[in-house]
N, C-alpha and C positions, 0 to 999 in steps of 0.2 A: 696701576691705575690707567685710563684709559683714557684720552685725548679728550673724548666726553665730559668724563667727569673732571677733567683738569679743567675743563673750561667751565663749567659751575660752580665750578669754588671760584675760578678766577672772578665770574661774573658778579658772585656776590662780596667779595673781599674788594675787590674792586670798585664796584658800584658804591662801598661804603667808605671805600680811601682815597677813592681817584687818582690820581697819580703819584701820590705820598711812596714811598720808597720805607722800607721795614723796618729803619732808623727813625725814619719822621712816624712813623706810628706808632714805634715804642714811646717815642717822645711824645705824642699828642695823647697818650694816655697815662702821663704822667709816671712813667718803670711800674704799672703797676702789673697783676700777673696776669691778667685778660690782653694788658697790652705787650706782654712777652709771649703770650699765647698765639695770639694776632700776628706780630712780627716772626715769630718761625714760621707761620702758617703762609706768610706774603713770602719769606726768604724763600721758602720751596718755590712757592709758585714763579718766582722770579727765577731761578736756580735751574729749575729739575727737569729732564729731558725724557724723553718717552726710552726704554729699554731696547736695543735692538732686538730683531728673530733671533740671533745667534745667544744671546743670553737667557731665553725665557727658556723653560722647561716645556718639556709637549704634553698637552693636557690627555688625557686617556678616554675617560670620561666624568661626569659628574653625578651623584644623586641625591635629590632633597631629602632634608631629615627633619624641618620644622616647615609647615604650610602657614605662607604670610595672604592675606587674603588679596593686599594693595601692591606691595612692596615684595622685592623678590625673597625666594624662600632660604633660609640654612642651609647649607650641601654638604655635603663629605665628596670630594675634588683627587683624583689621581691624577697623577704626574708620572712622566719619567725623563730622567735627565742622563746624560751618556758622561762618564768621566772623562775631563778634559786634559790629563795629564798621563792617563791610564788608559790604554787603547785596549778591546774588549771587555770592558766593563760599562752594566748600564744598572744606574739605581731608579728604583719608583717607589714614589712617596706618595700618602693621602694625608690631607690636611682640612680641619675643618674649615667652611666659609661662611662668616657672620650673611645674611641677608639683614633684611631692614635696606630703609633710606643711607642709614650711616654705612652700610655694605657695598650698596652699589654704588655709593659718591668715594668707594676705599677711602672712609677714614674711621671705621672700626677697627678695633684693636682684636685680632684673631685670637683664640685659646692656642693651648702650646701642646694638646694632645695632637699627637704629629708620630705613624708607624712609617718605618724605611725597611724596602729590601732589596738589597744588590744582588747581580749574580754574572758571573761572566758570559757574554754571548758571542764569543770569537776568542781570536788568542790574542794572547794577552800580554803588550808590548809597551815597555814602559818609555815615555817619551824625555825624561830627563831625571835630574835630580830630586826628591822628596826629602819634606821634612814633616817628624811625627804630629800628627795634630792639624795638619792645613788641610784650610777650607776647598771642599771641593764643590761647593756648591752655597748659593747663600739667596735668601730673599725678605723682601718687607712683608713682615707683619702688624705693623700699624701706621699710622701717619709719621710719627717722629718714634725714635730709640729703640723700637722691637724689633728684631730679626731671627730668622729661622736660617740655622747654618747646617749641612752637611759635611764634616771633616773626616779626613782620610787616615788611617795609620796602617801600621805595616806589625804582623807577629811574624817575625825574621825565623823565629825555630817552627815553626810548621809553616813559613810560605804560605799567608794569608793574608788578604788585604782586611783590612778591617774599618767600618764606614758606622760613623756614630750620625744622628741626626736629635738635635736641640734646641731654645730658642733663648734669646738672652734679650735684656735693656738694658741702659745705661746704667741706671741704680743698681735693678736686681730683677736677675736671669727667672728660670723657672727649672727646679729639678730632672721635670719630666723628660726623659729619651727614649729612644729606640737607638738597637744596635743588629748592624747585617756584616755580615764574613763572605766574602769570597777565595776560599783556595785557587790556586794558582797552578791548573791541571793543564796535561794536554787539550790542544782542542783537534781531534781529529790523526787519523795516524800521521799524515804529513807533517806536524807538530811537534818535531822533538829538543826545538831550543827552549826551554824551559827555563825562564827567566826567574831569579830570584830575587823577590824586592827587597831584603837588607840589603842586599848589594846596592841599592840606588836609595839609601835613604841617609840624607845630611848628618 
């Protein structure tokens, strides 16, 4: 979300609590669930910090899928993100992006059709210990409880990385994946320490 739109929501959450704190709001609307609605919604604003460059994925490019006339359009959004545990390796993901009003202020809840694919682009140098299943990659998909995780495992008998991508909530996740491999080959003839990742996995 974008310093923009934090500051829209803040202006109209604001304008209606004034200086009330996410307690006093729960409170001034009796526990009720507009008023635990309201109060997660101030906890963030009170809370939540802009993401650094070093965490964001680098977008690729974008292209509209649904034309909004007022309000920006649907996209399908590529991504690629370099694994940060895993030297030569880089995943690129596309993911759908709600437009509307509720899109560009990010507080629509994205779908979870979501493709991934890895592939090694250098050699490929493990920087420490791994455990099967951890996250290599994670982002918000809605205002509160949805995210989109990329996790890492390792097939130790053919020396492949293995890169699942998913989304979940707090209650309940959603089925839908994608899954990408990367074999773990030379890169180039000067390349012949060929790392094998059971060897580095917890």
């Amino acid at each position: 979300m974008t310093s923009v739109q934090l500051s829209l929501i803040a202006i109209a959450v604001r304008g209606r609590f004034k200086s009330k704190g996410p307690l006093q709001i729960l409170r001034s609307r009796n526990g009720s669930v507009r008023g635990l609605i309201l109060a997660l919604l101030a906890g963030l604003l009170w809370t939540v910090t802009p993401a650094s460059a070093g965490d964001e994925p680098d977008l690729i490019f974008r292209r509209s899928t649904v034309f909004k006339l007022i309000s920006p359009n649907d996209k399908l959004a590529t991504y690629g993100v370099d694994d940060p545990e895993v030297e030569g390796v880089a995943c690129h993901f596309t993911v759908p992006e709600k437009g509307g009003f509720t899109g560009w202020l990010g507080v629509a809840e994205q779908v979870s059709d979501i493709s991934l694919a890895c592939r090694q682009v250098g050699p490929i140098r493990f920087k420490g210990k791994l455990e099967q299943g951890d996250d290599m990659f994670r982002q918000r998909r809605s205002l509160f409880f949805k995210k989109m995780q990329i996790v890492r495992g390792c097939d130790a008998k053919r020396n492949v990385l293995v890169y699942m991508v998913y989304s979940d909530k707090l209650i309940e996740g959603s089925p839908k994946n994608s899954t990408s491999t990367v074999p773990i080959m030379p890169w180039g003839a000067a390349d012949t320490a060929i790392q094998k990742c059971g060897e580095f996995v917890q």
